[in-house]
C-alpha positions in Angstrom: 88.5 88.5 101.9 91.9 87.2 100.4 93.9 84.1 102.5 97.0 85.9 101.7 95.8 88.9 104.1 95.1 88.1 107.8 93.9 90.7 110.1 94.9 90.1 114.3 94.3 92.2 117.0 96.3 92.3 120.4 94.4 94.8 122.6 94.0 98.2 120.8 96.4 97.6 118.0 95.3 95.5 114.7 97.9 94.2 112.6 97.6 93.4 108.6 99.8 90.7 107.2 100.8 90.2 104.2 101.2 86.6 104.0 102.2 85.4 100.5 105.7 84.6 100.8 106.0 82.0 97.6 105.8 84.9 95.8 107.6 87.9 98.0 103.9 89.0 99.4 103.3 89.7 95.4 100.0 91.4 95.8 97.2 90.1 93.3 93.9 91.1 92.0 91.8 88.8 94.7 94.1 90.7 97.9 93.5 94.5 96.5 89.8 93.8 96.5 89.8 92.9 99.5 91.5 95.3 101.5 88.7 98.0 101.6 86.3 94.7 103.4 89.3 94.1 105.8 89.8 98.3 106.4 85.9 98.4 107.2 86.7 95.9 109.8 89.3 97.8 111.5 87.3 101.4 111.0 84.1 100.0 112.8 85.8 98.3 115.4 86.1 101.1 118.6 88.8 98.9 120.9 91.4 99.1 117.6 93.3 102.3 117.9 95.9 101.6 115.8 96.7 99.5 112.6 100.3 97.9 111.9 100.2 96.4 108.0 103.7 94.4 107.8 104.6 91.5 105.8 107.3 88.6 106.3 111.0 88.3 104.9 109.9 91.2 102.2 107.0 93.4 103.0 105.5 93.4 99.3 107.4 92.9 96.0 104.5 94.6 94.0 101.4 94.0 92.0 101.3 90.0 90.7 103.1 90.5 87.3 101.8 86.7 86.3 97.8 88.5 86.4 99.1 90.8 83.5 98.9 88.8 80.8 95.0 87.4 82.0 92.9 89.8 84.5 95.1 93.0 83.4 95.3 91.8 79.6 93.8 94.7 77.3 92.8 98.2 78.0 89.4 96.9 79.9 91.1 94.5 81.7 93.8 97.2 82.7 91.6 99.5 83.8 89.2 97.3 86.4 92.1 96.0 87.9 93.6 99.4 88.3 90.4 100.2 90.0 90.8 97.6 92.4 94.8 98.7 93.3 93.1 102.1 94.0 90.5 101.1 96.1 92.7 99.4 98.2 95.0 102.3 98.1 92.5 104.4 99.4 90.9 102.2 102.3 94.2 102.0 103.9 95.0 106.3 103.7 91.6 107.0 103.9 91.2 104.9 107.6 90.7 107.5 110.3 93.4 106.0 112.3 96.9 105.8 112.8 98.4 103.6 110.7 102.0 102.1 110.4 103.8 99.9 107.7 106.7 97.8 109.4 109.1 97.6 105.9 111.2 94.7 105.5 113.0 93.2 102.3 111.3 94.4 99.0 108.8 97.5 98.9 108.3 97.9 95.7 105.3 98.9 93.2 102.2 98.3 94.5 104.1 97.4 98.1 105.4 100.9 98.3 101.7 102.4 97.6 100.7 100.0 100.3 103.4 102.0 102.7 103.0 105.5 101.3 99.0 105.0 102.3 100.2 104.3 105.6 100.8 107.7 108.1 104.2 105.9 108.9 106.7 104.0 107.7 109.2 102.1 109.9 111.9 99.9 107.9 114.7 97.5 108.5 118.1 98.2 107.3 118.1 96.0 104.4 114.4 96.9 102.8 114.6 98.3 99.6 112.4 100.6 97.8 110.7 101.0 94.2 108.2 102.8 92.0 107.9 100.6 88.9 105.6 101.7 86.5 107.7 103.2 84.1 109.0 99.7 83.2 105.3 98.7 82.5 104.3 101.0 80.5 101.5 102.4 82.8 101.1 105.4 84.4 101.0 105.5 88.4 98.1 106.9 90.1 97.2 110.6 90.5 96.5 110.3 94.5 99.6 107.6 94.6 102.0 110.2 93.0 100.6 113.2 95.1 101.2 110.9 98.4 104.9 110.4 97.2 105.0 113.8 96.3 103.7 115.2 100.0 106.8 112.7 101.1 109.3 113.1 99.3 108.8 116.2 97.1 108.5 117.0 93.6 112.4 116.8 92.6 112.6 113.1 94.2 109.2 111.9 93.2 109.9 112.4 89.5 113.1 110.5 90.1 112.1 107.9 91.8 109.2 107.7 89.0 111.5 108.3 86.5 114.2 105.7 86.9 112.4 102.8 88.1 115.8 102.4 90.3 115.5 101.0 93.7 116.2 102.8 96.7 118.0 101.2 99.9 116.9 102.2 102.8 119.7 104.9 103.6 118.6 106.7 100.8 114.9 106.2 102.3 115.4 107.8 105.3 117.8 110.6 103.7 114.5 111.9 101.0 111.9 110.8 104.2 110.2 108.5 102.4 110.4 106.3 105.6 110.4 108.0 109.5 112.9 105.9 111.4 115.6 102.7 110.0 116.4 99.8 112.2 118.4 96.8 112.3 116.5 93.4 111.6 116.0 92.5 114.8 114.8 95.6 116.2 112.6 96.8 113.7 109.2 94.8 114.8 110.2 95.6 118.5 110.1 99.2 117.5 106.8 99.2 115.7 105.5 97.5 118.5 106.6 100.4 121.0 105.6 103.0 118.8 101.8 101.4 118.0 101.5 100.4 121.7 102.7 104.6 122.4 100.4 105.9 119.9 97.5 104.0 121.0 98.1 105.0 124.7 97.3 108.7 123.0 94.4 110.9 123.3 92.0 109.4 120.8 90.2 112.6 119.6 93.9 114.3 119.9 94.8 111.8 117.0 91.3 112.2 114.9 92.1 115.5 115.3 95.6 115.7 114.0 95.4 113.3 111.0 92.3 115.2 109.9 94.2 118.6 110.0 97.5 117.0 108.5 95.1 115.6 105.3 93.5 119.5 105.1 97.0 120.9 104.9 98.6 118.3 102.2 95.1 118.8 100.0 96.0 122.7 100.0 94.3 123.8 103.1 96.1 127.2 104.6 93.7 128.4 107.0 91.3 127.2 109.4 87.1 127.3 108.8 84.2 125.6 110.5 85.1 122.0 110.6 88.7 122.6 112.0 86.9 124.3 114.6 84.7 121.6 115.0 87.8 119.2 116.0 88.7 122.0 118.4 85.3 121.6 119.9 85.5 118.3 120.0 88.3 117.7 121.8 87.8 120.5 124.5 84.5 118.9 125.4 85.5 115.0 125.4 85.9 112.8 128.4 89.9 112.3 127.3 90.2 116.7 128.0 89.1 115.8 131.2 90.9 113.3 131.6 94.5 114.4 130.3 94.1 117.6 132.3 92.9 116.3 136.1 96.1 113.8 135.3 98.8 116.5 134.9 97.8 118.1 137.5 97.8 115.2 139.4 101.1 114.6 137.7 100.4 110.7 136.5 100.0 109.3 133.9 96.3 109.5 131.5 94.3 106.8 131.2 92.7 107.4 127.9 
């Protein structure tokens, strides 16, 4: 585990923070290796039903430019840590719950992977956005650049990649790279409703729909035997029951 990563719960919500403020939540070597131990944590633990990953003043300015020149140094040296930004890529899009990033101040590089792994992206009015790369010399990640494609499509994504500009959060919200933009003071209020909403949600509901979402974006067009399966699931859980006996009752579920 990294100290620059801390991992509360409150109830059924789990929040990641990205604590490293000395250097704008900079993300180095030691904190991408040890998200996937910190997403196992969250995946194996039934009362968290949601995660929130948020930083402080920024969110994340990016990969630790000052481990280039040692632990990225060379074409080895390049490529292990590479493997390490993947894997903790892929921990955080490949948990099987909802997840949201709460953006504030600089998202850029290996901060905006961080976001575009998450199912949802809440920001503040003065975050700003970036894809880097093309100013390293490096070239982004295939599953990275098909989750910015899924977002923002193909004519965006190249210029976002392209440029290396940075994007305000108007301009965020206009190509969807982010779902909603609030002021600074609401924005962590809002992610809190919305995670405290979600989590409130049928539970097999939600497997259900971020399974099928992940089928469609990977090229999926028609159902087969293990979208049936969530169908079968659901129909025969404890929160069917549930949710129905409740409208008819008209209250609320308790899930």
């Amino acid at each position: 585990m990294s100290e620059h990563l801390i991992l509360d719960t409150d109830g059924h919500v789990a929040t990641l923070t990205i604590d490293r403020p000395a250097k704008r939540n900079a993300m180095s070597y030691d904190m991408w290796s040890a998200l996937p131990g910190l997403l196992d944590l969250v995946r194996h633990d039934d009362e968290i039903r949601v995660l929130v990953v948020r930083g402080g003043e920024h969110f994340s300015a990016g990969a630790d430019i000052s481990e280039f020149s040692t632990l990225r140094k060379g074409a080895d040296g390049a490529a292990k840590y590479g493997a390490a930004v993947h894997a903790g890529e892929r921990a955080i899009a490949g948990l099987g719950k909802p997840t949201i990033a709460a953006i504030t101040g600089f998202c850029v590089g290996g901060g905006c992977e961080i976001a575009l792994a998450c199912d949802l992206r809440i920001a503040e009015s003065g975050a700003r956005f970036g894809i880097t790369p093309a100013k390293l010399g490096i070239v982004y990640n295939f599953t990275s650049t098909k989750r910015l494609v899924d977002v923002v499509g193909p004519a965006w994504a190249k210029q976002i990649l392209f440029s290396g500009e940075i994007v305000d959060a108007s301009t965020a919200l206009r190509i969807g790279l982010v779902n909603e933009v609030h002021g600074p003071e609401a924005v962590h209020a809002r992610v809190g409703d919305l995670a405290a909403t979600i989590a409130s949600r049928a539970q097999v509901s939600l497997r259900g729909a971020k399974t099928i979402v992940t089928m469609i974006t990977d090229g999926r067009h028609e159902e087969d035997d293990a979208v049936h399966a969530l169908y079968d699931e659901a129909v025969h859980s404890a929160e069917y029951t549930e949710g129905v006996a409740a409208f008819l009752e008209k209250r609320a579920p308790n899930f």
